[in-house]
C-alpha positions in Angstrom: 0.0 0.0 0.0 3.1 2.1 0.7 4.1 1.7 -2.6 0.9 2.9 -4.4 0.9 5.8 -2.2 3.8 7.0 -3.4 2.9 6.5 -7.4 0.2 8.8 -6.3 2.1 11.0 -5.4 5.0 11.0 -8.2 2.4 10.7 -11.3 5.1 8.7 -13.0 5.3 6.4 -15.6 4.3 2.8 -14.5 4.1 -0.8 -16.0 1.8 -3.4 -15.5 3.1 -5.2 -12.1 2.9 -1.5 -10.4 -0.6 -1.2 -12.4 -1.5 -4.3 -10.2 -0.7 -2.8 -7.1 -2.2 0.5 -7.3 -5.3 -1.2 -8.8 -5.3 -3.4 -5.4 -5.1 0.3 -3.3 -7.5 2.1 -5.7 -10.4 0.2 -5.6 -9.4 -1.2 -1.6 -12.6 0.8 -0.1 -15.3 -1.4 -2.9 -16.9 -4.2 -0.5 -17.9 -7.1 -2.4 -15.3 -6.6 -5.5 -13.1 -9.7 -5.1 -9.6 -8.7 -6.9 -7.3 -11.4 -7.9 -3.4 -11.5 -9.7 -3.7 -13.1 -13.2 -0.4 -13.4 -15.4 0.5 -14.9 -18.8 3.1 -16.1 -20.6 3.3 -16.1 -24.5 5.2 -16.8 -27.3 6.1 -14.8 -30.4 8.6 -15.0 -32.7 11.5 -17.4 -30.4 11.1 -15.0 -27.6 8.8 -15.1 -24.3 6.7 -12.4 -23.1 5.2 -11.7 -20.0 1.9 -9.7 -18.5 0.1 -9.1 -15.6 -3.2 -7.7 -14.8 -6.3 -7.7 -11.7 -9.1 -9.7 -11.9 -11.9 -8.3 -10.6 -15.2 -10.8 -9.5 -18.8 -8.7 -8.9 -21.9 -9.9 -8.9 -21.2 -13.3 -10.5 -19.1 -11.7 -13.2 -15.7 -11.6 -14.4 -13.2 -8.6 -15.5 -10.2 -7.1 -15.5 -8.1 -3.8 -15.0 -4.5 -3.1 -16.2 -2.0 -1.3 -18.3 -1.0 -2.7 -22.0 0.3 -1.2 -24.9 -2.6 -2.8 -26.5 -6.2 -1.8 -25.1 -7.6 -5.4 -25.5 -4.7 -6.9 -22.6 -5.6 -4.8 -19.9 -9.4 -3.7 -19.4 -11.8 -6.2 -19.7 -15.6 -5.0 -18.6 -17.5 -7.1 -15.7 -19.5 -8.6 -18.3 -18.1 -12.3 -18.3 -20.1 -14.8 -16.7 -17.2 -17.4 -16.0 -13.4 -16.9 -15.5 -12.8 -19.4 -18.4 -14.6 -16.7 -20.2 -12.8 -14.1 -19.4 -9.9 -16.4 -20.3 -11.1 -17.3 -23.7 -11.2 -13.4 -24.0 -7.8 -12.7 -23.3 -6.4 -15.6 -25.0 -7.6 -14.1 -28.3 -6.5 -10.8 -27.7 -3.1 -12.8 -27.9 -4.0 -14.3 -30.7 -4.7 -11.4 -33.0 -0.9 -10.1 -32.1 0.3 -13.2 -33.4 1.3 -14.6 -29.5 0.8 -18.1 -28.5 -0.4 -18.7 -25.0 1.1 -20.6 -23.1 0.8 -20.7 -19.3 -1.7 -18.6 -17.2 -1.1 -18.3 -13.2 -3.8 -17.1 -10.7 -3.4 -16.2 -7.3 -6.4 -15.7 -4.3 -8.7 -12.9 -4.0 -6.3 -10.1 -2.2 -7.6 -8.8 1.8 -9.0 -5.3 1.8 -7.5 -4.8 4.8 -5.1 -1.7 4.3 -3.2 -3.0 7.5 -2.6 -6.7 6.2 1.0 -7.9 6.3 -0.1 -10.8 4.0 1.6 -11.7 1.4 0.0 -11.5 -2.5 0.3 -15.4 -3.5 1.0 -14.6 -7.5 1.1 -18.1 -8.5 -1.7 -19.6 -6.6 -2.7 -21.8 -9.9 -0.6 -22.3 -12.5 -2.3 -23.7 -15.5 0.0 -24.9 -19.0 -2.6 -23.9 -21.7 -0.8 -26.2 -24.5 -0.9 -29.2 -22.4 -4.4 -28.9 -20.8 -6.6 -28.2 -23.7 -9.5 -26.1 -24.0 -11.6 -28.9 -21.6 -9.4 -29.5 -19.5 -8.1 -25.3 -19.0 -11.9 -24.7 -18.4 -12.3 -27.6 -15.5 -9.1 -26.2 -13.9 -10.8 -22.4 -13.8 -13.9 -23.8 -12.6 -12.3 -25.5 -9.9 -10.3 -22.4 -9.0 -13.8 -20.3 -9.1 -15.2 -23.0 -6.9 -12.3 -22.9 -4.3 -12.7 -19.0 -3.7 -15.9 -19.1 -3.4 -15.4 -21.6 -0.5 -13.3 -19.0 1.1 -15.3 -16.4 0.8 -18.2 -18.3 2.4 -15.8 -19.5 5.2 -14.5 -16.1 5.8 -10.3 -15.4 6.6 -9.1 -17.6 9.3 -9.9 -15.5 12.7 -6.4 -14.6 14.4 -5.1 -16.8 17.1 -5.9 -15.5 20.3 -3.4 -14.2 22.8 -3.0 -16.4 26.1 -2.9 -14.7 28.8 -0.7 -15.0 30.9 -1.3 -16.4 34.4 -0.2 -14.8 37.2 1.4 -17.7 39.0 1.4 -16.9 43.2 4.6 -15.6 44.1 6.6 -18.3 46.3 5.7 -18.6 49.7 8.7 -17.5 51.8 10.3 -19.8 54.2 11.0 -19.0 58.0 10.6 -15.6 58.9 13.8 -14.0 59.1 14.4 -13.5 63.6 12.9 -9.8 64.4 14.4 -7.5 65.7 14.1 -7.6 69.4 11.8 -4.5 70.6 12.5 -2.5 74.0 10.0 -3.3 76.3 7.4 -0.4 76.3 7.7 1.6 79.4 4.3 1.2 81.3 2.9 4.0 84.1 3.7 2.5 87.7 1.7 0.3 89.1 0.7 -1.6 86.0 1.6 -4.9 85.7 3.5 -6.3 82.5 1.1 -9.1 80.5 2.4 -12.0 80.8 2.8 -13.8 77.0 1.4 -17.3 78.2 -1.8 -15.6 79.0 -1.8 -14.4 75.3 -4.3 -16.5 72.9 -1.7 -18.6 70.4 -2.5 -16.6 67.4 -0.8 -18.7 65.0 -3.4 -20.8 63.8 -5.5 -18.0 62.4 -5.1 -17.4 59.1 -5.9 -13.7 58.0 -8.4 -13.7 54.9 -8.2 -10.9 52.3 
């Protein structure tokens, strides 16, 4: 959050990782728009390429926001009914620029807790287009849909709670250390000094608080 902040604040030229990340702080205030990471990697012409945008889940559809040299890679409207969808959608983008697609990774939806020190998982699911097919790319999104849904219904794990600490009684102290011995109290003539045996044995009392 630091970090989008400060591109605030410098107005400077950004590419689509820090697009990401001040998409996450921009739209942190929305409740109930899930925002996820999506990347790709393609192919074109012996080389590998790269890109990164937020998912966005409202309402039961799909979209996206970014930054792209090309205007069909980065904003996609919330108009997609599943994320295989909005998938098919991106992967021919890639295919009218002459890319191949070949891997996809999705993370979790991101907290929209300002003040959360977790960690953005990037690569939650990492699907290999080429080797799953159309079928089987499609059962892998569902099943990714499926499994944030779960957590939203289950809500984020509650924090553990602190243990108090017990206050363990302090040790009980051994003999008393030998008192000092007092000067005997001068008393007016003609009274009598008590004798102690005649004194009740006040030891066994036990002095409640």
């Amino acid at each position: 959050m630091d970090l989008a902040k400060e591109m605030t604040k410098e107005a400077l030229p950004i590419k689509c990782l820090e697009a990401v990340i001040l998409g996450i702080y921009l739209t942190n205030s929305i409740s109930g728009l899930e925002r996820f990471p999506i990347s790709f990697k393609t192919q074109f012409a012996g080389g590998y390429f790269r890109h990164i945008v937020l998912g966005l889940h409202w309402g039961g559809h799909f979209g996206a926001i970014g930054i792209s040299r090309r205007e069909d890679l980065m904003y996609k409207p919330l108009r997609h009914k599943t994320l295989n969808d909005l998938m098919a959608d991106f992967q021919e983008a890639y295919t009218c620029c002459w890319h191949t697609l070949r891997k996809i990774k999705i993370g979790p939806y991101v907290s929209h807790d300002p003040h959360s020190v977790e960690q953005i998982d990037w690569k939650h699911t990492v699907l290999d287009v080429q080797e799953l097919g159309a079928e089987g790319l499609r059962r892998e999104l569902e099943r990714h849909s499926r499994e944030m849904r779960l957590r939203i219904i289950k809500g984020p794990p509650s924090p553990p709670k602190e243990r108090r600490r017990e206050v363990t009684p302090s040790p009980q102290r051994g003999q008393a250390s030998p008192q000092r011995r007092e000067r005997p109290e001068r008393r007016p003539s003609g009274e009598k000094p008590v004798d102690p045996k005649s004194l009740p044995d006040l030891g066994s009392y036990q002095i409640r608080v």
